[in-house]
Backbone bond lengths (Angstrom), bond angles and torsions (degrees), N, CA, C in turn:
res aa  C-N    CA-C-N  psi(-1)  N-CA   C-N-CA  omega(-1)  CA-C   N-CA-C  phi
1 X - - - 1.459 - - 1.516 108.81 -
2 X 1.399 111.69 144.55 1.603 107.00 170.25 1.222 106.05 -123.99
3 X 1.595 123.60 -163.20 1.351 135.11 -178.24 1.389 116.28 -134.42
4 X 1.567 122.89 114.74 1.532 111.85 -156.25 1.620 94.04 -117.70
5 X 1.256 131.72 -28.61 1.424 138.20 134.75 1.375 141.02 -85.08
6 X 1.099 135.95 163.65 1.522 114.94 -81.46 1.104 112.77 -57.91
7 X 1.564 102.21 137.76 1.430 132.11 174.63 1.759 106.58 -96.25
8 X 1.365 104.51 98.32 1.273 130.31 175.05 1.080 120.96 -114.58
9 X 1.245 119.94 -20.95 1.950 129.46 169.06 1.408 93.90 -137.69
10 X 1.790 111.77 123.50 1.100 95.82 -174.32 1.870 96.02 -86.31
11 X 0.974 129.15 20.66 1.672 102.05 171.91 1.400 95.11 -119.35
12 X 1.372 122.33 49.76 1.400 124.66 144.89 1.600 103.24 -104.22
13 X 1.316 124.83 3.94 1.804 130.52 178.66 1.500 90.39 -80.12
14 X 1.440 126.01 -29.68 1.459 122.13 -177.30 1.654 127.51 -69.25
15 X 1.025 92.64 114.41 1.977 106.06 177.81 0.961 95.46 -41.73
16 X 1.795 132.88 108.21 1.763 118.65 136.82 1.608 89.94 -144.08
17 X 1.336 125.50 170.70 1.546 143.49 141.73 1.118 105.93 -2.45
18 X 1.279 128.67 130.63 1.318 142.60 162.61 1.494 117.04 -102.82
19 X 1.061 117.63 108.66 1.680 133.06 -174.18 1.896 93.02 -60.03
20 X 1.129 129.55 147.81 1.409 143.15 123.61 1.387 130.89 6.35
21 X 1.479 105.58 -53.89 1.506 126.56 -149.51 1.917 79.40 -99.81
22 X 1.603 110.75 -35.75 1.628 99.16 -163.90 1.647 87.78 -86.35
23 X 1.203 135.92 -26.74 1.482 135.55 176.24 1.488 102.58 -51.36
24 X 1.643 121.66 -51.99 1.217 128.46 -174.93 1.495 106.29 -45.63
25 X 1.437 115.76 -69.96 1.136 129.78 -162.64 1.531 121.02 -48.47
26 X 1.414 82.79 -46.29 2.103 97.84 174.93 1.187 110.87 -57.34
27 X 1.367 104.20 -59.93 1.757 97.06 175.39 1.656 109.03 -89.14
28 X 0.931 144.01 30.45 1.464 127.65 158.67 1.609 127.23 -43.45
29 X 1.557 147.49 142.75 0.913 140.58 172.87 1.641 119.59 -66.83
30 X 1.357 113.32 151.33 1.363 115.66 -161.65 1.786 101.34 -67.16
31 X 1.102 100.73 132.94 1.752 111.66 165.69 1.034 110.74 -33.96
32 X 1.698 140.16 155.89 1.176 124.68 153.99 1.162 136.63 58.43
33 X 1.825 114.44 17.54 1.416 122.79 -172.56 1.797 99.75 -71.57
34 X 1.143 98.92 144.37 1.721 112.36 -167.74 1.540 98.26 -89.69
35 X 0.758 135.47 64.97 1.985 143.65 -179.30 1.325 108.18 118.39
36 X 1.401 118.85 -159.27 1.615 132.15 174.40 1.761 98.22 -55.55
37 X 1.478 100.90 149.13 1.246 115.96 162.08 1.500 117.43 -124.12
38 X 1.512 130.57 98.72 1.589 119.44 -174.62 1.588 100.36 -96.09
39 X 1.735 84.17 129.94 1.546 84.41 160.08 1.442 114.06 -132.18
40 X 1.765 110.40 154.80 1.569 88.12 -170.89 1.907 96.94 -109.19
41 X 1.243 97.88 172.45 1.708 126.04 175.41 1.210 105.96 -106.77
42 X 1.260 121.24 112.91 1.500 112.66 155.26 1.969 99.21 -163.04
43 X 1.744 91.18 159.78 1.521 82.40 171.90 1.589 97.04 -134.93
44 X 1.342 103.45 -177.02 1.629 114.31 -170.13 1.585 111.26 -159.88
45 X 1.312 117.43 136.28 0.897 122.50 -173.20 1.880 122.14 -68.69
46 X 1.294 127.29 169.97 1.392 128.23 -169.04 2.156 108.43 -53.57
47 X 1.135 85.51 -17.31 2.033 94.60 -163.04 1.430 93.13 -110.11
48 X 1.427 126.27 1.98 1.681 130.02 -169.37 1.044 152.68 69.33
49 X 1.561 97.52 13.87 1.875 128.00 175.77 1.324 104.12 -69.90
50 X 1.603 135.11 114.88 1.080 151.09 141.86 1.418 129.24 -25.12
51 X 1.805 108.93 -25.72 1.143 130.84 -135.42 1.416 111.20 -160.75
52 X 1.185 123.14 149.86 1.807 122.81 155.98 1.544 87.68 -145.16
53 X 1.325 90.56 145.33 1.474 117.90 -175.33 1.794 114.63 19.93
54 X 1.480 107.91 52.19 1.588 130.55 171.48 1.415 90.20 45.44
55 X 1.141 100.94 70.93 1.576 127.46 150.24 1.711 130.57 -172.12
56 X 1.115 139.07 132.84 1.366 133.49 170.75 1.412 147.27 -59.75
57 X 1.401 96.11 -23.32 1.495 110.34 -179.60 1.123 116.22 -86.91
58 X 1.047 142.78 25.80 1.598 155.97 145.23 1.647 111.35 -80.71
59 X 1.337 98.51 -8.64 1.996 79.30 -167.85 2.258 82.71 -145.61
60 X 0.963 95.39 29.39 1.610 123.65 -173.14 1.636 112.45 -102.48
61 X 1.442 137.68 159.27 1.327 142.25 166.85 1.098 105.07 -151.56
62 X 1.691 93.47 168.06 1.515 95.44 178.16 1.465 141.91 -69.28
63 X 1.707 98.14 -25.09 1.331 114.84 168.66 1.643 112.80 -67.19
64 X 1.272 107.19 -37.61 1.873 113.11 158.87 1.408 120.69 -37.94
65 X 1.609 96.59 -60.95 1.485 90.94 162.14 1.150 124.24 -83.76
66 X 1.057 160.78 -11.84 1.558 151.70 157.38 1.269 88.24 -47.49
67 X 1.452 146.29 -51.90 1.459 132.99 -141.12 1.766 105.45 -101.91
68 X 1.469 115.60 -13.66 1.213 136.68 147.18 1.424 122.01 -53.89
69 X 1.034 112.95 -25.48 1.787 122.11 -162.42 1.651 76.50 -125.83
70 X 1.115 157.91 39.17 1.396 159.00 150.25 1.285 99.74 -90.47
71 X 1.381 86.89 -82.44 1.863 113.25 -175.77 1.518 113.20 -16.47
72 X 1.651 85.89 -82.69 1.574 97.56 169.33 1.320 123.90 -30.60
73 X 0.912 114.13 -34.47 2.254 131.53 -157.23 1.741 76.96 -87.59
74 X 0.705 116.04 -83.10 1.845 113.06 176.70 1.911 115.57 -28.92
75 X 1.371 114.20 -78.88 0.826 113.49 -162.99 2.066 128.22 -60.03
76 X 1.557 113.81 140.00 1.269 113.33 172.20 1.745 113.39 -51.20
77 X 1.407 120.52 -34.06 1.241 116.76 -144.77 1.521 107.60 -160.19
78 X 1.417 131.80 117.45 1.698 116.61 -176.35 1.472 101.43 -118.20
79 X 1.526 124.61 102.48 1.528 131.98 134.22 0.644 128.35 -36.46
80 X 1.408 122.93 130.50 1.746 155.20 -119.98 0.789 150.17 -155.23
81 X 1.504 142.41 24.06 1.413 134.64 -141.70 1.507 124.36 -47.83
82 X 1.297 128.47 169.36 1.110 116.95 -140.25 1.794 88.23 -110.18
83 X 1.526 128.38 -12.91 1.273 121.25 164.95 1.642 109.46 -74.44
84 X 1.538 124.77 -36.64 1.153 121.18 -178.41 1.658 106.39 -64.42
85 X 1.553 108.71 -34.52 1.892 93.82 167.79 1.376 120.54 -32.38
86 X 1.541 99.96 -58.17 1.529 128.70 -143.30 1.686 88.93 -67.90
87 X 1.376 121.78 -56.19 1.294 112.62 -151.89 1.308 116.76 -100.67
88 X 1.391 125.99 4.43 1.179 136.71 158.24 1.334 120.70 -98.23
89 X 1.081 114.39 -4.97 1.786 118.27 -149.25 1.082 154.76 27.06
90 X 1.383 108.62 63.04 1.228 127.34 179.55 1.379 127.68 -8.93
91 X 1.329 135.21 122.66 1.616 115.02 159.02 1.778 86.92 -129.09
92 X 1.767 82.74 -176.50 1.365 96.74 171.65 1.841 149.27 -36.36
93 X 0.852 137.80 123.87 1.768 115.60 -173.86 1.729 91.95 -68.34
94 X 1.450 117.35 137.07 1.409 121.67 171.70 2.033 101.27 -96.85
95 X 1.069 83.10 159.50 1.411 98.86 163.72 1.961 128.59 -89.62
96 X 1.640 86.53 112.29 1.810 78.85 -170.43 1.497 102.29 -114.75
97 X 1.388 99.24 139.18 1.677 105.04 171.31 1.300 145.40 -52.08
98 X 1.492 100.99 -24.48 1.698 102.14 167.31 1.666 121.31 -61.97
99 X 1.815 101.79 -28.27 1.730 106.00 176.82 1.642 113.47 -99.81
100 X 1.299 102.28 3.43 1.684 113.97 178.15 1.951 104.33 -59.11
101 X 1.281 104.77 -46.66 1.615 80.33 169.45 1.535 136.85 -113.18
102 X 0.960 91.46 30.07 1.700 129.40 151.73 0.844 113.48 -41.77
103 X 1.739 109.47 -104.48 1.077 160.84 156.13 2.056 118.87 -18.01
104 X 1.501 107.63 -37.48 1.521 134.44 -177.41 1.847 82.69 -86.37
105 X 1.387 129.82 -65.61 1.584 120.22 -165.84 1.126 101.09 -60.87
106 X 1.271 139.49 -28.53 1.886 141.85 -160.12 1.254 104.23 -98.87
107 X 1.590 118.23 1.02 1.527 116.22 -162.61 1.388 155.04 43.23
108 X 1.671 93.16 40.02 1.578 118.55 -158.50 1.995 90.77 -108.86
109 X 1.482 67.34 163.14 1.913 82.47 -179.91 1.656 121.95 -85.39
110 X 0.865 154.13 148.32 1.430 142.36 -133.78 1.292 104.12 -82.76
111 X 1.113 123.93 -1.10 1.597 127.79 -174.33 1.752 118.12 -147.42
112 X 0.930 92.03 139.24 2.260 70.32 -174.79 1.445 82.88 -92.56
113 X 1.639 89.76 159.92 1.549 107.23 -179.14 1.617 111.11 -87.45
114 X 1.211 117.74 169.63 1.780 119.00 -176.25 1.525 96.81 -103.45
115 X 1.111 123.93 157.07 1.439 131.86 165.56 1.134 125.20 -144.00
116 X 1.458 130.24 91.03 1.354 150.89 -169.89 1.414 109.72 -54.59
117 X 1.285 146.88 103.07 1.274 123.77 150.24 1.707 125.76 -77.86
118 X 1.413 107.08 146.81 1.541 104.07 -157.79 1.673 101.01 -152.72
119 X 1.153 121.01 116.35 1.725 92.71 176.66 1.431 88.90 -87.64
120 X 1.551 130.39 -57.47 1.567 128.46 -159.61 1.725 109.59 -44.62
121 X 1.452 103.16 -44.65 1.240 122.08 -168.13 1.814 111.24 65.88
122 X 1.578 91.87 49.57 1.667 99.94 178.17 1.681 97.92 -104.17
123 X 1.267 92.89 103.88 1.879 106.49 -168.04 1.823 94.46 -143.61
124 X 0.681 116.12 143.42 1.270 141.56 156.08 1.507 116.26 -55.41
125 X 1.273 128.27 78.61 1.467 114.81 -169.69 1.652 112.93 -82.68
126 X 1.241 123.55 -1.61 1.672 129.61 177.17 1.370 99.33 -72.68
127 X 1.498 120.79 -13.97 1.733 91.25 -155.69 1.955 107.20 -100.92
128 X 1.049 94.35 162.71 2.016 95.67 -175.66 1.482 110.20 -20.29
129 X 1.470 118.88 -34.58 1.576 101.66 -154.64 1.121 101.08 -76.91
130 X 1.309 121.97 -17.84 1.852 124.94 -165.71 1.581 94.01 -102.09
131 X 1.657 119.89 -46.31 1.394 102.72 -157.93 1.468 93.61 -102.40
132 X 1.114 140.02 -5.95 1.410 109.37 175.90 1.583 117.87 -135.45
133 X 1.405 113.75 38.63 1.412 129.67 -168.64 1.495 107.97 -52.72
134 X 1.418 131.63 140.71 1.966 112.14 146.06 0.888 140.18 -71.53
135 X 1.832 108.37 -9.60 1.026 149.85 -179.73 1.439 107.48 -119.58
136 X 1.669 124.78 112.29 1.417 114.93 161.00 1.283 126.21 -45.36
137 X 1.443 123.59 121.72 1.613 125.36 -178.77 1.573 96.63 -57.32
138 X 1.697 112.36 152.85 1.490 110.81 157.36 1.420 100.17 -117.61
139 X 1.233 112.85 150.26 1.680 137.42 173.60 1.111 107.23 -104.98
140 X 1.359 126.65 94.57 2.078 136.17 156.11 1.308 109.13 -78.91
141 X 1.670 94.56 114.75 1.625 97.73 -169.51 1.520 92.03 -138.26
142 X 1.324 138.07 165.25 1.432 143.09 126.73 1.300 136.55 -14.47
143 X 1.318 133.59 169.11 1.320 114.44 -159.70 1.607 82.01 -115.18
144 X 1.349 124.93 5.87 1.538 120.56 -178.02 1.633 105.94 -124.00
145 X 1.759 96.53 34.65 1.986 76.44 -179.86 1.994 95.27 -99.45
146 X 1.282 82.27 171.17 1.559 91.34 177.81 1.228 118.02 -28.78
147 X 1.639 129.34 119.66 1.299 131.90 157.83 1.693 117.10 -36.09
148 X 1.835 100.91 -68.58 1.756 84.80 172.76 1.478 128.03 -79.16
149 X 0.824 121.18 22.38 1.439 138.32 174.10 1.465 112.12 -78.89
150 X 1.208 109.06 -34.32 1.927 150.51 -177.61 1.318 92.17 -53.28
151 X 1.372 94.59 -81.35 1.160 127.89 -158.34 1.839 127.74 -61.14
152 X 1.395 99.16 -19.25 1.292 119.35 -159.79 1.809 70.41 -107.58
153 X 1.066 150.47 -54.54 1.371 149.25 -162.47 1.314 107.56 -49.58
154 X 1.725 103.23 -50.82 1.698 110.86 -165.25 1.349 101.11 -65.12
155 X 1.542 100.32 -53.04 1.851 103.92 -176.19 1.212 105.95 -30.21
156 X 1.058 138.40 -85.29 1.473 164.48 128.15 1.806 94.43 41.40
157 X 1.200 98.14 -40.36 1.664 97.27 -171.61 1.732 119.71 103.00
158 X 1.387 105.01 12.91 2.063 118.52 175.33 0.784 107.70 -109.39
159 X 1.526 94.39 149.79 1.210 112.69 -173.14 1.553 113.33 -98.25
160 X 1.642 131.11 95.71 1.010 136.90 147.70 1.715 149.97 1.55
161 X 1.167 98.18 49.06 1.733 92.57 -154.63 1.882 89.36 -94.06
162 X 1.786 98.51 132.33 1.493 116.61 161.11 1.606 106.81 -64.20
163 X 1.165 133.48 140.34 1.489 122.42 169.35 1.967 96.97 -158.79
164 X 0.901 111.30 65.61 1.722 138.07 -175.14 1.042 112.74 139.56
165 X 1.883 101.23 166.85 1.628 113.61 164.79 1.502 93.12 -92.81
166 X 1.298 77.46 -176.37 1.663 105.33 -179.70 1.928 112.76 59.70
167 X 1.570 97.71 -137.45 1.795 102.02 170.77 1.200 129.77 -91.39
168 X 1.483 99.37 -4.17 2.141 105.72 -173.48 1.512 90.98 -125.91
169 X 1.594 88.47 169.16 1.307 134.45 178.12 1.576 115.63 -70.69
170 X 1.340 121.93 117.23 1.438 93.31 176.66 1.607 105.52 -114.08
171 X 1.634 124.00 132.95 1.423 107.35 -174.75 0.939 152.46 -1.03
172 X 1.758 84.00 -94.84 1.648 116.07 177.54 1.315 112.50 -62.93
173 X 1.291 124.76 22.75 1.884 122.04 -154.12 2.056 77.59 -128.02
174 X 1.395 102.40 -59.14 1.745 122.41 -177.47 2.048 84.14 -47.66
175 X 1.193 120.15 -89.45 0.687 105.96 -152.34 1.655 130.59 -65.22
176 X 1.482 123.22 -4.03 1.128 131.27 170.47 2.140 108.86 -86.64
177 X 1.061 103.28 -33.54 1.911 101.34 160.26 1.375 117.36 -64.60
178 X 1.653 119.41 -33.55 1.171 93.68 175.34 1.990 128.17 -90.87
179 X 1.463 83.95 -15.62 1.910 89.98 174.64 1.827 101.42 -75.77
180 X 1.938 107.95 -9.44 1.938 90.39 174.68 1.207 90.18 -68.58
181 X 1.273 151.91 -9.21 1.937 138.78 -162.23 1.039 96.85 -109.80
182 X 1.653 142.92 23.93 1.378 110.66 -166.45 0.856 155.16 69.59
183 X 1.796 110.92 14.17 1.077 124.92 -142.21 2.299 77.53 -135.64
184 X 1.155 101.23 83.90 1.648 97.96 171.85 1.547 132.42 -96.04
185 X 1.531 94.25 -28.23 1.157 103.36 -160.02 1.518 99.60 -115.61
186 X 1.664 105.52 98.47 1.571 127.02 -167.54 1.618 132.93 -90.83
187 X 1.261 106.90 148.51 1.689 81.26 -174.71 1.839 94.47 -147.46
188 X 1.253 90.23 146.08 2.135 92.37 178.66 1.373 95.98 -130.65
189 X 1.633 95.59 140.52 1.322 91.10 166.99 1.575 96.22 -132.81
190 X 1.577 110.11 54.73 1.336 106.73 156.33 1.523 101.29 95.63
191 X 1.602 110.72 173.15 1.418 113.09 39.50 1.547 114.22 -110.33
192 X 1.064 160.37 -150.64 1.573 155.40 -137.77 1.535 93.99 -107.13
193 X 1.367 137.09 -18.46 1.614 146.02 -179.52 1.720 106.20 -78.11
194 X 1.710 99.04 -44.30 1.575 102.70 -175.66 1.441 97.23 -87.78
195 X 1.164 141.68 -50.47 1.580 144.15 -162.91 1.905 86.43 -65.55
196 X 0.980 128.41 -64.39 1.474 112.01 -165.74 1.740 97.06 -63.57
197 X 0.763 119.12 -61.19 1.807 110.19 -177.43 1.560 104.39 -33.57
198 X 1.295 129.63 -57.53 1.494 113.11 177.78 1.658 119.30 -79.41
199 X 1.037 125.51 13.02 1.251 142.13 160.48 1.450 103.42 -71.02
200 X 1.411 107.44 -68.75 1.716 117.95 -166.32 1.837 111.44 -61.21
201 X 1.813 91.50 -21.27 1.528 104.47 -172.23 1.901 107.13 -70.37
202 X 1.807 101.64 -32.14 1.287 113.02 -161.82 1.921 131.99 77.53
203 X 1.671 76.54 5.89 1.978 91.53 175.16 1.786 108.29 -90.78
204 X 1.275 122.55 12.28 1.292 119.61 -177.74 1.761 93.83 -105.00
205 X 1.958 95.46 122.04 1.239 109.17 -163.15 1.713 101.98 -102.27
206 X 1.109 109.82 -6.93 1.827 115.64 -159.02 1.482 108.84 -164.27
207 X 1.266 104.26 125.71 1.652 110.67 -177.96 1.519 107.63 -116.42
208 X 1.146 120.22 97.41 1.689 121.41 157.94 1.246 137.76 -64.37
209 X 1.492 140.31 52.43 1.277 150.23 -135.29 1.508 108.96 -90.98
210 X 1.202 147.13 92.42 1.283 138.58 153.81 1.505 116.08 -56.20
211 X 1.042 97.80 123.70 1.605 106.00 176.52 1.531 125.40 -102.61
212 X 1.073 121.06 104.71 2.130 126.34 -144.45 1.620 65.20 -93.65
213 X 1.357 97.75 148.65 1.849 142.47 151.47 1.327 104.34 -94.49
214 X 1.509 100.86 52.48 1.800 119.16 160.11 1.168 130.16 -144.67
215 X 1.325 121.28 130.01 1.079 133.83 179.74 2.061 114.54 -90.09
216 X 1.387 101.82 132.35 1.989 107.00 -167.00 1.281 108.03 -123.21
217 X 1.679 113.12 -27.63 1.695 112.26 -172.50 1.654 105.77 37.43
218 X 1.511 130.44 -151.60 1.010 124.02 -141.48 1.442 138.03 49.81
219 X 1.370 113.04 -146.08 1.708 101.23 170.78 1.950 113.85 -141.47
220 X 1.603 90.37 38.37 1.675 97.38 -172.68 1.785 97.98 -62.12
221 X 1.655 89.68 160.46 1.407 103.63 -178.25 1.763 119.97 -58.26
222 X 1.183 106.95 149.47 1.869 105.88 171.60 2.154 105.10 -63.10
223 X 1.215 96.54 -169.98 1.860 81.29 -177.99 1.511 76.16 -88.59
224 X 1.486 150.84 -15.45 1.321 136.09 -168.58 1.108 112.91 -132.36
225 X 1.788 119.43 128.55 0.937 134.78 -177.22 1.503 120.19 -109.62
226 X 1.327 118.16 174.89 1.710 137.07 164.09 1.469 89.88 89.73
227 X 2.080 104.72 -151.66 1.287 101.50 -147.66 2.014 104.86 -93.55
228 X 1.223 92.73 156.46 1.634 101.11 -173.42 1.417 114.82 -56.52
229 X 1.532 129.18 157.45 1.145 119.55 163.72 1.504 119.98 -63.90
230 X 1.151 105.62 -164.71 1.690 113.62 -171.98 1.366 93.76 -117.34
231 X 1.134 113.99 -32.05 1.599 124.85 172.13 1.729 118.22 -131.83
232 X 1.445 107.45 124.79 1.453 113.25 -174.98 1.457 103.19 -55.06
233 X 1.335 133.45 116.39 1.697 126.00 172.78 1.317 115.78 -72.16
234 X 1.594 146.61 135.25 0.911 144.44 -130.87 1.926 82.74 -128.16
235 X 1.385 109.35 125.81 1.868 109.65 176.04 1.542 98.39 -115.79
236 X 1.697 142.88 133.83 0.947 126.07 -171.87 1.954 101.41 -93.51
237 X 1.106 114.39 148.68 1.710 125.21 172.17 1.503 117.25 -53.76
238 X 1.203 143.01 95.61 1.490 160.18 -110.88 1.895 96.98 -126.90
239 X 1.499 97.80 -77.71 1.619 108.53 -175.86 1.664 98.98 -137.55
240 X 1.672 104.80 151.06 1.842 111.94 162.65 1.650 92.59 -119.54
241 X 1.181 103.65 144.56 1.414 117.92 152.85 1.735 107.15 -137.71
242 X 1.862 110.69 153.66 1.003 98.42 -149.16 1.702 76.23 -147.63
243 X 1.540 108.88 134.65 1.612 122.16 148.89 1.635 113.41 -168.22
244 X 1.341 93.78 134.88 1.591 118.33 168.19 1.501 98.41 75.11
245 X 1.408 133.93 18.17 1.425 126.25 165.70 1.578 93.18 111.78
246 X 1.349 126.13 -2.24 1.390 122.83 -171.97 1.677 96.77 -102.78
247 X 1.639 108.82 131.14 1.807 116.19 -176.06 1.807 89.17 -105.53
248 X 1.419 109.89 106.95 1.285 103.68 133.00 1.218 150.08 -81.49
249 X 1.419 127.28 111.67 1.409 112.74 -144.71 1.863 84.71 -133.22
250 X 1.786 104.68 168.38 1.679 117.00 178.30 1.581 85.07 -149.90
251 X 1.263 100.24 143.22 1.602 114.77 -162.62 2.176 74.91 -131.35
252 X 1.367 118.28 154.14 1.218 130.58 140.55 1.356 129.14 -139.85
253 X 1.678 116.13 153.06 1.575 112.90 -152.66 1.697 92.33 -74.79
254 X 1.399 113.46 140.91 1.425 134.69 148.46 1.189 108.73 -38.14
């Protein structure tokens, strides 16, 4: 992998292996961020499919995932929608040792926690993410989703957070409950329903875009969904990293 933005050492322009610790660094969260910072993960193919056959890892790599398993290693907390659970299958974030002392200097817990948003709260509460987390799962739901739905969550061992009235989620509400826990430094990886909702909200602070050297046609989703802005929001181009035809790129809003 090399580095074609910013070029600050030029023998980081040089193709070799990228260690962990230099993955860390590239993407580290900004110093001194003044509240929560969300940033999302997602990649998309050359024609703008999110997806092949409602899944990612077809238009995905390994260096994607190494830089996927970064993020995470960084982040307090990863937002979730509750179809992207379903169709990827979610489990727990584990705790890995290369970000263990990271994570211990930044004063984070050995694992960031997952946070489902759900208004129905039609989730599966038997499966790992609820019953065997290292991290208690949190559930962002409405203040009108099913009572036993609630209830069957807590059992479960989640943590319940209201973050709207009514049956939905409202962003800026999600993301100010979870920085009251300590929880600042945010990360989504979708799915294209929740990433466009905090788009439209204007609380999405950082865009991590992998760009696949693939072509999907069909009619898979963009990484962002629902209704358009009224005004295109302008994110300025941050860092490129570049291997095998794949652009990793992080855009942040102006």
């Amino acid at each position: 992998m090399r580095r074609l933005l910013p070029v600050t050492d030029p023998t980081a322009t040089e193709d070799h292996e990228w260690s962990l610790d230099e993955l860390a660094d590239a993407y580290a969260y900004p110093d001194g961020a003044d509240g929560p910072w969300l940033r999302a993960n997602m990649v998309s193919s050359l024609d703008g499919a999110a997806q092949h056959e409602g899944r990612s890892q077809a238009i995905s790599s390994d260096t994607d995932m190494r830089i996927f398993g970064t993020l995470r290693g960084l982040a307090d907390a990863v937002v979730v929608g509750a179809e992207t659970v379903r169709l990827e299958g979610y489990r727990p974030a584990r705790a890995r040792e290369a970000f263990a002392a990271r994570r211990a200097a930044a004063g984070q817990g050995p694992a960031p926690a997952i946070a489902v948003v759900s208004a129905s709260l039609g989730l599966d509460f038997s499966l790992p993410l609820f019953a065997e987390p290292l991290v208690p799962t949190l559930v962002l739901t409405g203040s009108a989703a099913p009572p036993d739905r609630m209830r069957e969550a807590e059992k479960a061992g989640a943590e319940v957070v209201i973050a709207g009235d009514g049956s939905g989620v409202e962003p800026a509400r999600a993301v100010r409950a979870l920085a009251e826990r300590g929880l600042t430094r945010l990360l989504t990886e979708g799915g294209p329903r929740l990433l466009g909702q905090f788009v439209a909200a204007g609380v999405l602070d950082e865009l991590c875009l992998t760009l696949s050297p693939t072509l999907t046609a069909g009619d898979a989703q963009r990484i962002a969904g629902g209704p358009a802005l009224a005004v295109p929001e302008r994110f300025d181009l941050a860092s490129v990293l570049e291997e095998a035809g794949f652009l990793f790129t992080r855009y942040r809003r102006i």
